[in-house]
GUGUZA-847800 format. One record per residue: residue in three letters; x negated, y, z of N, C-alpha, C, CB in turn. Coordinates in steps of 0.1 Angstrom, whole numbers, padded with zeros to 4 digits, always signed. Glycine has a CB too. Layout:
AlaXYZXYZXYZXYZ;...
END
This chain:
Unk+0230+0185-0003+0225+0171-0003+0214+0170-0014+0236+0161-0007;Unk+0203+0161-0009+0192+0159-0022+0202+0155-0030+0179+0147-0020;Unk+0188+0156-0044+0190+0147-0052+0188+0127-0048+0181+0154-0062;Unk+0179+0126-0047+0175+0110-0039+0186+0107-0031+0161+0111-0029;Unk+0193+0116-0027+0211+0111-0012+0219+0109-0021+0221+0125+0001;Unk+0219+0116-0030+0231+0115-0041+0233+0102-0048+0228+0125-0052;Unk+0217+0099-0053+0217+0086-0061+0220+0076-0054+0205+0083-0068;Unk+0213+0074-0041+0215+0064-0035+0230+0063-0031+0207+0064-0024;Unk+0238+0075-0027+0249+0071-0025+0264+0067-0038+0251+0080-0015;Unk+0257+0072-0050+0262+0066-0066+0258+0051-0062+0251+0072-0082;Unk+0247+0047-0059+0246+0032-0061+0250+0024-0051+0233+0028-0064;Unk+0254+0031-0035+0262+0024-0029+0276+0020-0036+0264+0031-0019;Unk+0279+0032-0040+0294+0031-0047+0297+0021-0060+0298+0047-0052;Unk+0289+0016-0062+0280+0004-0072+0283+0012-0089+0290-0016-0072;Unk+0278+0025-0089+0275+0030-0100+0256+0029-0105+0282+0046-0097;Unk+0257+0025-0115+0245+0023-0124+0235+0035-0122+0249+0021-0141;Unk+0223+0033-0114+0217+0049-0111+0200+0042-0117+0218+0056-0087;Unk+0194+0054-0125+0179+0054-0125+0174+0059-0115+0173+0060-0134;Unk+0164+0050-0104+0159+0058-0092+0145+0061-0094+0160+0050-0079;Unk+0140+0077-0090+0130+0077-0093+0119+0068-0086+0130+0088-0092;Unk+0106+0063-0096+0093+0055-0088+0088+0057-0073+0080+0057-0095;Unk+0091+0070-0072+0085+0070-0056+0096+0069-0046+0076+0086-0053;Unk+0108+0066-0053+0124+0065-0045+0122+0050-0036+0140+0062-0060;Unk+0118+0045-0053+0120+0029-0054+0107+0023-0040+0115+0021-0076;Unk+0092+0026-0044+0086+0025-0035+0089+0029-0025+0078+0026-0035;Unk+0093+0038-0019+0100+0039+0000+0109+0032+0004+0107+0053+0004;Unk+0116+0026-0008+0127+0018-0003+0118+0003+0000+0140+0018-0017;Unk+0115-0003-0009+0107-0011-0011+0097-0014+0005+0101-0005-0023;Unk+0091-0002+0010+0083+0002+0019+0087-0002+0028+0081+0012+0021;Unk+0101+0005+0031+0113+0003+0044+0118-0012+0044+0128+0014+0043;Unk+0118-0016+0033+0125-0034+0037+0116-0041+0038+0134-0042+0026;Unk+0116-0050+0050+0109-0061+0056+0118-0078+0053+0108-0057+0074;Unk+0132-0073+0049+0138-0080+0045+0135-0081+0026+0150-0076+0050;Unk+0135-0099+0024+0133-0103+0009+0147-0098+0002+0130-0121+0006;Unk+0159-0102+0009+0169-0103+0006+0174-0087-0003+0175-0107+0018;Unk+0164-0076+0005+0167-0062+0004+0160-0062-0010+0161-0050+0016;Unk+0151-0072-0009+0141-0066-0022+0149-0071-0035+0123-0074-0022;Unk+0153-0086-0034+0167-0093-0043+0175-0083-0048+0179-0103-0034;Unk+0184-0074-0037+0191-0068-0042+0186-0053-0053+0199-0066-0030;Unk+0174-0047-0049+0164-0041-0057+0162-0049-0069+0152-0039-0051;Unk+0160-0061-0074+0159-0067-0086+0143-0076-0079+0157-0054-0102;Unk+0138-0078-0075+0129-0078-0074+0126-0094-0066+0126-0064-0068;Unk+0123-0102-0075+0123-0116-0070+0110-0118-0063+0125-0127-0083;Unk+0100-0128-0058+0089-0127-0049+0078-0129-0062+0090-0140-0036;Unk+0077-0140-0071+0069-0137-0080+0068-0122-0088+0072-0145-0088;Unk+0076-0115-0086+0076-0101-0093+0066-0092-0085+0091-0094-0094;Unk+0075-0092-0066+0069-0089-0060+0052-0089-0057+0076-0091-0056;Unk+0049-0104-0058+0033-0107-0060+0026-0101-0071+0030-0120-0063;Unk+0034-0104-0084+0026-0097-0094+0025-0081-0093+0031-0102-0109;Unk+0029-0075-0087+0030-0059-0084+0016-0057-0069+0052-0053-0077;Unk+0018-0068-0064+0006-0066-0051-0007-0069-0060+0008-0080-0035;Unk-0008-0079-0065-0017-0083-0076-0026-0072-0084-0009-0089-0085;Unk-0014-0066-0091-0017-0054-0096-0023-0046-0093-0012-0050-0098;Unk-0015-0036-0086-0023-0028-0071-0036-0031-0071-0019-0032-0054;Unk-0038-0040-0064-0050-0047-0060-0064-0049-0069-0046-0059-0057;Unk-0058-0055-0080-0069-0052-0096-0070-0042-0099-0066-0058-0110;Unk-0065-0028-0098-0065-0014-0103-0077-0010-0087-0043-0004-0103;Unk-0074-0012-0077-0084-0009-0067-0097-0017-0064-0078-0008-0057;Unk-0097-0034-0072-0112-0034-0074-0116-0023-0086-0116-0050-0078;Unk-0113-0024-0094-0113-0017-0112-0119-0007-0104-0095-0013-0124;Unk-0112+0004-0095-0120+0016-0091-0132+0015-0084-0113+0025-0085;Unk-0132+0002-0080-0148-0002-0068-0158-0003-0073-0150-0016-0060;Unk-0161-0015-0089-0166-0018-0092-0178-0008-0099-0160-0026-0095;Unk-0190-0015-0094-0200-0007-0105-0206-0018-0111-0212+0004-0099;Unk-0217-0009-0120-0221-0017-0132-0230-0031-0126-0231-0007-0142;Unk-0231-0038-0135-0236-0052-0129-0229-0061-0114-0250-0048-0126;Unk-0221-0055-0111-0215-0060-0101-0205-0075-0108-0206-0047-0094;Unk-0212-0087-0099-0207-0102-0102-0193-0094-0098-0214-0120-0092;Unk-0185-0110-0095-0169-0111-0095-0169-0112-0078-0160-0127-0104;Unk-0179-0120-0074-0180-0121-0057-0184-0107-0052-0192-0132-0052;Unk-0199-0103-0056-0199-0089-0049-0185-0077-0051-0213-0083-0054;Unk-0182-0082-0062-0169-0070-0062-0159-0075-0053-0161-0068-0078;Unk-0158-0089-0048-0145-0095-0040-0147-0087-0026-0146-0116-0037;Unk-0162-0091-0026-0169-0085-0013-0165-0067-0010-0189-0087-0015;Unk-0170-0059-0019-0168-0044-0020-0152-0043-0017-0172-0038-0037;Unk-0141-0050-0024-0128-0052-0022-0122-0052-0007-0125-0064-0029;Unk-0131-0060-0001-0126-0067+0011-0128-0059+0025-0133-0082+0011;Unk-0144-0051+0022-0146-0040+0030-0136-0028+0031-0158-0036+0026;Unk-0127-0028+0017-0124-0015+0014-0107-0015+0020-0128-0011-0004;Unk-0107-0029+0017-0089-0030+0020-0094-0031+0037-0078-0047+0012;Unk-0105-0035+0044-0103-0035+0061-0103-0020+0061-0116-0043+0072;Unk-0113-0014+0056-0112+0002+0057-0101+0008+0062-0113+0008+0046;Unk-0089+0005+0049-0079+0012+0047-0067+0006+0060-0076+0009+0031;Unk-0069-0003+0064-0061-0009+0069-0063-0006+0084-0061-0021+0065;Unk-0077-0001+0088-0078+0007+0101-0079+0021+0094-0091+0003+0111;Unk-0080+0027+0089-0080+0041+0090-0069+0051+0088-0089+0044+0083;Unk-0065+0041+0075-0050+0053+0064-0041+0042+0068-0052+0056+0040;Unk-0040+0030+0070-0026+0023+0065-0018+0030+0077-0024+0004+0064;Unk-0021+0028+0093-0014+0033+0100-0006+0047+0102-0021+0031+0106;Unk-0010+0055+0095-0006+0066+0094-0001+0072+0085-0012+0071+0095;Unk-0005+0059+0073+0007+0064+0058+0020+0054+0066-0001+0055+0034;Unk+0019+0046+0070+0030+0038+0075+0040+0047+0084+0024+0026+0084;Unk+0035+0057+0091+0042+0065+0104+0048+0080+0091+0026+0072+0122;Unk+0043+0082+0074+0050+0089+0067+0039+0101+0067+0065+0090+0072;Unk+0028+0101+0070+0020+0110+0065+0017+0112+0052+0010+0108+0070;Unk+0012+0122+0052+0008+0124+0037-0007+0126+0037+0016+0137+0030;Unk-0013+0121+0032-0028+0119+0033-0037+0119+0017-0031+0102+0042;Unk-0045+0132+0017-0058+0127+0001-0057+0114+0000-0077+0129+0003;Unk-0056+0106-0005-0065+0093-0009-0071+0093-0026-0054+0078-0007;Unk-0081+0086-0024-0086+0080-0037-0083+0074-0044-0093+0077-0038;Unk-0083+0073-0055-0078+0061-0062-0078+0050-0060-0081+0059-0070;Unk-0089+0041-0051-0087+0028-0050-0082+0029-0036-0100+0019-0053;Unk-0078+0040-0029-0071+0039-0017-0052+0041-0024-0078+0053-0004;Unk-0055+0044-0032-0038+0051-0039-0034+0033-0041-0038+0066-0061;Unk-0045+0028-0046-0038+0014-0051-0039+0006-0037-0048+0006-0065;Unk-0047+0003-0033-0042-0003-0017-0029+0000-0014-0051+0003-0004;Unk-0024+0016-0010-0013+0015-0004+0001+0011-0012-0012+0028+0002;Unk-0004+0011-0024+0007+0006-0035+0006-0006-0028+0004+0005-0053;Unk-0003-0016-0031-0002-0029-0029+0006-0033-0016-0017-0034-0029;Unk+0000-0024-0004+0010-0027+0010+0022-0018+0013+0001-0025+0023;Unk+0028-0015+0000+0043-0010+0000+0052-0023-0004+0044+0002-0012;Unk+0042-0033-0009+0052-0047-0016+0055-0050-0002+0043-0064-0027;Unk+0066-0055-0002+0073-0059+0011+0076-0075+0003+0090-0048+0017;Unk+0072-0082+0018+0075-0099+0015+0068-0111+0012+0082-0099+0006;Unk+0056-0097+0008+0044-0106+0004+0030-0110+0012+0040-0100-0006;Unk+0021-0117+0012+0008-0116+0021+0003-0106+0016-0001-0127+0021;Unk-0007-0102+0025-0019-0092+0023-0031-0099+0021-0021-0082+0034;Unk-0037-0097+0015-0050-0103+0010-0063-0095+0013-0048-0104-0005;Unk-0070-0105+0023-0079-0093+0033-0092-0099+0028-0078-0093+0052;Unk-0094-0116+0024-0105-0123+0026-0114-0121+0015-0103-0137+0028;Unk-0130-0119+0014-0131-0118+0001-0131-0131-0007-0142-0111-0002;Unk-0128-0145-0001-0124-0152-0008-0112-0156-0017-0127-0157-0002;Unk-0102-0150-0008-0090-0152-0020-0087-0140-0027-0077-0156-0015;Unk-0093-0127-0026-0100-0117-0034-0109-0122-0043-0106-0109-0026;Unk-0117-0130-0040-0122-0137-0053-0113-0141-0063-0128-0149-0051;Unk-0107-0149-0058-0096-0160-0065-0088-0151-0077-0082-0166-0051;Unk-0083-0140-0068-0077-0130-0078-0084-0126-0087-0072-0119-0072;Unk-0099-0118-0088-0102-0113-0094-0108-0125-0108-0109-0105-0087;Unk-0110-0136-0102-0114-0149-0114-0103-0146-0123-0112-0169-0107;Unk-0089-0150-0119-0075-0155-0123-0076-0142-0134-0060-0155-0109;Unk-0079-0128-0131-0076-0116-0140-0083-0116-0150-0077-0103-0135;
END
């Protein structure tokens, strides 16, 4: 048995387990249910502020110099359609795929389960104002 079968099945048995980060995101990944995410600790404001995150770490890698807050919403918005036809479909089916850093943070961001996705560069704006 893995290690990762083991833990999970300690914490069925409701023993106190540290799961490793890339445990937690697959799990995370796999639940479409909020309720799954609850029982993960993970309330919806938490959840948002983790999509959020993601998401500011992958403008952070877009941006170049002199770039306003709109053209960076804009650069953002191209980059998450990108990802969303090219890599999401296939990191979703469990591939393993190069990505770049601001593609590593996209797929973070659409591992949050429960939350919207944020495609427009207007409320991509919004976010990047708020940060």
């Amino acid at each position: 048995m893995t290690a990762a079968v083991e833990l999970l099945l300690q914490a069925a048995n409701g023993a106190p387990v540290q799961l490793p980060p890339e445990l937690a995101r697959r799990l995370l990944a796999c639940s479409n249910d909020s309720a799954v995410c609850d029982c993960l600790g993970l309330s919806l404001p938490q959840r948002i502020r983790l999509r959020n995150a993601a998401l500011l770490q992958a403008a952070q890698e877009l941006v170049t110099d002199g770039d306003t807050t709109w053209q960076a919403a804009q650069r953002l918005a191209r980059a998450v359609r990108r990802f969303e036809l090219a890599l999401l479909p296939a990191l979703r089916r469990g591939q393993v795929l190069p990505l770049t850093p601001h593609e590593s943070s996209l797929w973070r961001a659409y591992q949050v389960s429960g939350t919207r996705h944020l495609r427009s560069p207007r409320k991509l704006y919004s976010l990047l104002q708020i940060s």
